[in-house]
N, CA, C and O atoms as a GROMACS GRO file, in nm:
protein
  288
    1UNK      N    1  -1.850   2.330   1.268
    1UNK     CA    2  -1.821   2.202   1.211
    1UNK      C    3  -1.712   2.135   1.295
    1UNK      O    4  -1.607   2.193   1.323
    2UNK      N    5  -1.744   2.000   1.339
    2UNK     CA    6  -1.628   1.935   1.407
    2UNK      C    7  -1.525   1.872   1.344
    2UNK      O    8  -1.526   1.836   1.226
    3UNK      N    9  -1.419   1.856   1.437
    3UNK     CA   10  -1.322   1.799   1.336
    3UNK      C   11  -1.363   1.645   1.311
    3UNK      O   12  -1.370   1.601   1.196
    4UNK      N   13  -1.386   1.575   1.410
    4UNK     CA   14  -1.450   1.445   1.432
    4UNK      C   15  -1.548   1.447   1.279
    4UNK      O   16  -1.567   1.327   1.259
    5UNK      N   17  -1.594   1.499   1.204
    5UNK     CA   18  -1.721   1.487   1.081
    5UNK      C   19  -1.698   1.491   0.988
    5UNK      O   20  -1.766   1.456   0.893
    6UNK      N   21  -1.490   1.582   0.989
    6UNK     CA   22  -1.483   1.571   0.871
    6UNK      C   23  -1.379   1.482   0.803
    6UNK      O   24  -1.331   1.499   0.691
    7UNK      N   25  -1.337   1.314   0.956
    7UNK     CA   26  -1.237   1.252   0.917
    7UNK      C   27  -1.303   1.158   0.808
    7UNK      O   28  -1.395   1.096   0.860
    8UNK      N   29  -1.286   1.128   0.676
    8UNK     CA   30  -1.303   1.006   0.585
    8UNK      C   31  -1.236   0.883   0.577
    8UNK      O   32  -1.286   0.784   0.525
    9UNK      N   33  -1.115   0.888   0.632
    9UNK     CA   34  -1.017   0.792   0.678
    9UNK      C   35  -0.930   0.752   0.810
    9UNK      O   36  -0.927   0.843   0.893
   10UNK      N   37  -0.869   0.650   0.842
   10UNK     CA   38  -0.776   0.682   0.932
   10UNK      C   39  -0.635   0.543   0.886
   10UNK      O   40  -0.664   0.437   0.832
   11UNK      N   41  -0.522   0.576   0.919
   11UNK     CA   42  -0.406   0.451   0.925
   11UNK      C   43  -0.464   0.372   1.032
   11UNK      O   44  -0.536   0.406   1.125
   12UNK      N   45  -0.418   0.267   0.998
   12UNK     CA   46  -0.437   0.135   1.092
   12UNK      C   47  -0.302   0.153   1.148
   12UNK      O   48  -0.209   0.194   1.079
   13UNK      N   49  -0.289   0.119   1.280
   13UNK     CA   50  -0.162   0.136   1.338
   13UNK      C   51  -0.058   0.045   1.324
   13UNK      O   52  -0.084  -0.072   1.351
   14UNK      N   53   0.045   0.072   1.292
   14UNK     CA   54   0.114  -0.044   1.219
   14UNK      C   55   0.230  -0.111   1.403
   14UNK      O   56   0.262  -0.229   1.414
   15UNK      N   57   0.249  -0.057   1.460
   15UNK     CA   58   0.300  -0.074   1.622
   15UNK      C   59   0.203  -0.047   1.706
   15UNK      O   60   0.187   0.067   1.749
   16UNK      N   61   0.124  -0.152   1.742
   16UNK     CA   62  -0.035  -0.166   1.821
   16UNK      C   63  -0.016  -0.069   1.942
   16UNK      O   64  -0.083   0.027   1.980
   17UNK      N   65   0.116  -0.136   1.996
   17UNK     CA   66   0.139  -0.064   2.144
   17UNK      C   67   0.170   0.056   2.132
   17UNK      O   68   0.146   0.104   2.243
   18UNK      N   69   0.224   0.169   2.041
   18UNK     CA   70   0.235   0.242   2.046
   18UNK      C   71   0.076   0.327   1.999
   18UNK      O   72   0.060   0.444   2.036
   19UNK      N   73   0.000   0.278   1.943
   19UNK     CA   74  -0.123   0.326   1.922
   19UNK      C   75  -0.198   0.314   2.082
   19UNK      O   76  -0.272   0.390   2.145
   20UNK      N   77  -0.145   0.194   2.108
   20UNK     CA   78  -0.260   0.240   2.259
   20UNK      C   79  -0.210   0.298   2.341
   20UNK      O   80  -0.290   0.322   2.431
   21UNK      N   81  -0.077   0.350   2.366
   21UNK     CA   82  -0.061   0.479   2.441
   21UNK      C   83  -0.109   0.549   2.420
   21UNK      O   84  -0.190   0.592   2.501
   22UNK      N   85  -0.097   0.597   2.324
   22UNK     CA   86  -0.198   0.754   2.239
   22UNK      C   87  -0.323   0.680   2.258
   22UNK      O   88  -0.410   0.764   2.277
   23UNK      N   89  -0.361   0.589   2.260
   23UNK     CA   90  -0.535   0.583   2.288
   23UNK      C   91  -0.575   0.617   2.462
   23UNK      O   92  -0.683   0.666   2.496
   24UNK      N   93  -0.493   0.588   2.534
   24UNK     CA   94  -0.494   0.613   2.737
   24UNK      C   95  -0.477   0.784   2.708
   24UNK      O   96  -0.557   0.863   2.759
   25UNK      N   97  -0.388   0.821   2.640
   25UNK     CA   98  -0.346   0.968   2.662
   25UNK      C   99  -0.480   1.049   2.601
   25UNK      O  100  -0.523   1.157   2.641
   26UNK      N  101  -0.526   0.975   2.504
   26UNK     CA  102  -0.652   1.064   2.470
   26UNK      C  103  -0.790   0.999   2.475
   26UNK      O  104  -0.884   1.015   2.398
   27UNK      N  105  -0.780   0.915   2.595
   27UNK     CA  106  -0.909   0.861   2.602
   27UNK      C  107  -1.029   0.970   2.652
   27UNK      O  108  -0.999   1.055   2.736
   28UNK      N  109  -1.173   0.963   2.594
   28UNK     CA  110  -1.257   1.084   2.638
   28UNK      C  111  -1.252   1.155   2.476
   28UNK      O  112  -1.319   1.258   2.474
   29UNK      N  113  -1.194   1.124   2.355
   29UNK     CA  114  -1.174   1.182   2.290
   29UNK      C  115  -1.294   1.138   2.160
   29UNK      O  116  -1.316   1.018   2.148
   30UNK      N  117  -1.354   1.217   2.083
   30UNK     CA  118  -1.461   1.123   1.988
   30UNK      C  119  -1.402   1.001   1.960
   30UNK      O  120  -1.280   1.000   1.974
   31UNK      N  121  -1.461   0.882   1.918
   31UNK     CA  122  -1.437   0.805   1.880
   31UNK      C  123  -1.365   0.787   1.721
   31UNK      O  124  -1.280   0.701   1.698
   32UNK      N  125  -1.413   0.878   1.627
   32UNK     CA  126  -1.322   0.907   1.517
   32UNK      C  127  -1.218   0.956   1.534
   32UNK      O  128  -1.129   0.904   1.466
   33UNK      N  129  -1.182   1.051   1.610
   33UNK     CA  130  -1.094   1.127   1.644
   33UNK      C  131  -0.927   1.070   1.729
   33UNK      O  132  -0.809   1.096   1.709
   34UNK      N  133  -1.004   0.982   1.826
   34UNK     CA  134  -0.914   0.844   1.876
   34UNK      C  135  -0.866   0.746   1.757
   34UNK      O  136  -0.755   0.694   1.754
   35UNK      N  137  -0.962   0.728   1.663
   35UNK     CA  138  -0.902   0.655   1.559
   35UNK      C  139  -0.774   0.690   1.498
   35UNK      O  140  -0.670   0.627   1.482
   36UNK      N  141  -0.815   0.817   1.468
   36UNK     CA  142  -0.738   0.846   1.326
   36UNK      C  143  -0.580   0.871   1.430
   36UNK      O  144  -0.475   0.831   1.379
   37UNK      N  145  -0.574   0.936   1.572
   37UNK     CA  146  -0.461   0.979   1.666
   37UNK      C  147  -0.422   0.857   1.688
   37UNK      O  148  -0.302   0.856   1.715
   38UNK      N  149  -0.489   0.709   1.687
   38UNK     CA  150  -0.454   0.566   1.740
   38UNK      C  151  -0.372   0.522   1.630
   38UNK      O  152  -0.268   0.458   1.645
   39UNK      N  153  -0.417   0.554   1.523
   39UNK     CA  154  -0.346   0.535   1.380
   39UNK      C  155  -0.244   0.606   1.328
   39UNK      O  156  -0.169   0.559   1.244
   40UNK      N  157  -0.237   0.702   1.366
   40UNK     CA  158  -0.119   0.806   1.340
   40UNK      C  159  -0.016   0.820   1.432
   40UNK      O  160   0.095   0.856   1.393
   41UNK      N  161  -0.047   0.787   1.601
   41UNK     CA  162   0.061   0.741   1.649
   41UNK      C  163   0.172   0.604   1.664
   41UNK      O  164   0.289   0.589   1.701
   42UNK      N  165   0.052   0.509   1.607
   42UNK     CA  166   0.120   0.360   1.592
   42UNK      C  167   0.198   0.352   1.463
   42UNK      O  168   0.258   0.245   1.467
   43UNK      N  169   0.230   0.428   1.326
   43UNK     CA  170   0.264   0.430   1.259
   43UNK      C  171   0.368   0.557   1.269
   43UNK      O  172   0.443   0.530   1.175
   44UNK      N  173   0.410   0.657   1.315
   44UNK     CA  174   0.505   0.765   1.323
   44UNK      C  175   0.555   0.754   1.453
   44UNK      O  176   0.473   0.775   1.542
   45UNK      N  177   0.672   0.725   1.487
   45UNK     CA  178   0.714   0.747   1.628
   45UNK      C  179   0.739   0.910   1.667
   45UNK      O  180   0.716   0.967   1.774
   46UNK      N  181   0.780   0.950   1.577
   46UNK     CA  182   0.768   1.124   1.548
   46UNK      C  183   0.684   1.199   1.612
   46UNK      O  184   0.705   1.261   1.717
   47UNK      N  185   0.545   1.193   1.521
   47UNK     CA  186   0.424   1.206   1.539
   47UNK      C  187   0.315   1.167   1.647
   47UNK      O  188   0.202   1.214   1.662
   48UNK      N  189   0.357   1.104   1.692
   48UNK     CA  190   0.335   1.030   1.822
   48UNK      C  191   0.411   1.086   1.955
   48UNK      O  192   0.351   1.111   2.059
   49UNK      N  193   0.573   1.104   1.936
   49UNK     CA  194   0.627   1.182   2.026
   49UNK      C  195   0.583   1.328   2.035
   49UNK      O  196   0.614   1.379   2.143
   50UNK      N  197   0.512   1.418   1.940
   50UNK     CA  198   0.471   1.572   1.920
   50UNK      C  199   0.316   1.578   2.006
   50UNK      O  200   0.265   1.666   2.075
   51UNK      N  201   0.265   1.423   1.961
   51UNK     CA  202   0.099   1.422   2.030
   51UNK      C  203   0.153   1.425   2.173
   51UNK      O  204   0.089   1.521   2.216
   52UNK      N  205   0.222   1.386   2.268
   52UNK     CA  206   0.221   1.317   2.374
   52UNK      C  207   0.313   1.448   2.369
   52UNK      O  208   0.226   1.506   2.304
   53UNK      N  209   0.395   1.528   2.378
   53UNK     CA  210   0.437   1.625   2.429
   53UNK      C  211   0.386   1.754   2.420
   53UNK      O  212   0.427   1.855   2.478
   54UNK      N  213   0.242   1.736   2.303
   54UNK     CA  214   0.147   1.898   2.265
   54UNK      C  215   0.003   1.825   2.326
   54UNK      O  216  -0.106   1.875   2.297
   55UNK      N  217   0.012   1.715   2.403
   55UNK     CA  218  -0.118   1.699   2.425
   55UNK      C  219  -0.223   1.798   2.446
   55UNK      O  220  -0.341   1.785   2.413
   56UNK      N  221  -0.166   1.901   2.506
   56UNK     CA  222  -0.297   2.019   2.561
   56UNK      C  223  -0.318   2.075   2.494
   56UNK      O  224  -0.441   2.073   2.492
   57UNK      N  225  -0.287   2.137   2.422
   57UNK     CA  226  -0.286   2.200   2.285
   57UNK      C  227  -0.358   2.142   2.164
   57UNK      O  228  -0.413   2.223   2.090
   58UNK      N  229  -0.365   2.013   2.135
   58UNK     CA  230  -0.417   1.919   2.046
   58UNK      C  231  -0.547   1.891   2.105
   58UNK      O  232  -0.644   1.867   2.033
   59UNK      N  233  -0.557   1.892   2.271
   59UNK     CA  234  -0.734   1.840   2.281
   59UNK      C  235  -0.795   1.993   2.264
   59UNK      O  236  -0.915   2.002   2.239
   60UNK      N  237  -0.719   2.109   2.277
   60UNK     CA  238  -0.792   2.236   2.286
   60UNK      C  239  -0.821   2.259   2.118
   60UNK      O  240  -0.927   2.302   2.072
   61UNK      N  241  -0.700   2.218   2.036
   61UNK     CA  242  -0.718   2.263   1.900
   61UNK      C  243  -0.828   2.178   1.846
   61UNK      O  244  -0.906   2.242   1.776
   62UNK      N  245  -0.856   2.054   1.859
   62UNK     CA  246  -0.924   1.968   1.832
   62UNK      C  247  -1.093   2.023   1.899
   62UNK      O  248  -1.190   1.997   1.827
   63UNK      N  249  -1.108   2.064   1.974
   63UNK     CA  250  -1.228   2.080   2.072
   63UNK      C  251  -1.255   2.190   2.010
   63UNK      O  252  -1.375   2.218   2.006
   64UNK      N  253  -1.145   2.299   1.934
   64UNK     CA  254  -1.206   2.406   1.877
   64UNK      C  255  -1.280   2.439   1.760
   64UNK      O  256  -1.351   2.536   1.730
   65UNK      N  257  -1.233   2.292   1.678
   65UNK     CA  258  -1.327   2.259   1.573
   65UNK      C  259  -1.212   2.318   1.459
   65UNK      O  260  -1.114   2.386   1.490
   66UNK      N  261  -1.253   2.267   1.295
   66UNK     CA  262  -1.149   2.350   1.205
   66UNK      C  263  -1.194   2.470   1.216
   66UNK      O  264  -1.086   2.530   1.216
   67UNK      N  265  -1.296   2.576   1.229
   67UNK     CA  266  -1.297   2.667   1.141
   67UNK      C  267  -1.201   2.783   1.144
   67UNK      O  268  -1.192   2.868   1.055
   68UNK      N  269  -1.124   2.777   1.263
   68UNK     CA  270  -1.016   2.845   1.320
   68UNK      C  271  -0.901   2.860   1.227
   68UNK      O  272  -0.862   2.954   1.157
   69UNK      N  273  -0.845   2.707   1.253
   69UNK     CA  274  -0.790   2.670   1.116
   69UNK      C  275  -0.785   2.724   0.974
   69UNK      O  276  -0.696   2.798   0.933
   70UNK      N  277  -0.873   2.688   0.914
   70UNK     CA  278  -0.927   2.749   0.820
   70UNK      C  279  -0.922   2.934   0.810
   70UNK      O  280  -0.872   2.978   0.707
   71UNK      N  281  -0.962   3.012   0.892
   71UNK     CA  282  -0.958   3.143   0.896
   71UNK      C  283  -0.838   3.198   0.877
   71UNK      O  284  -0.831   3.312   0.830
   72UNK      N  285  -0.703   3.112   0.919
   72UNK     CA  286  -0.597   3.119   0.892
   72UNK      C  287  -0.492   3.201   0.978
   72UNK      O  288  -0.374   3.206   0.944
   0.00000   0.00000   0.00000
């Protein structure tokens, strides 16, 4: 199961420009998946600073799908 199938929502980015950094940094990424990271970095500067410093980690965790996750 991908993670991309099981987003139902995403934030609208409330600081555009900071959403489209995180959109260049993860471009190539599903298109849901860019959403919900475009939305979650334009609204948390936090959260946005953790994406952009765990990037590799986040396209590997993401690419691995939840069930990993989940297994715990």
């Amino acid at each position: 199961m991908s993670f991309a199938s099981q987003i139902s929502r995403c934030p609208r980015p409330y600081e555009a420009d900071r959403g489209d950094e995180i959109r260049q940094l993860f471009e190539g990424e599903a298109p849901e998946v860019l959403e919900l990271l475009v939305g979650t970095g334009g609204c948390s500067p936090y959260l946005k600073s953790l994406m952009e410093r765990d990037a590799d980690w986040l396209r590997a965790s993401l690419a691995a799908g939840i069930e990993p996750a989940l297994r715990g």
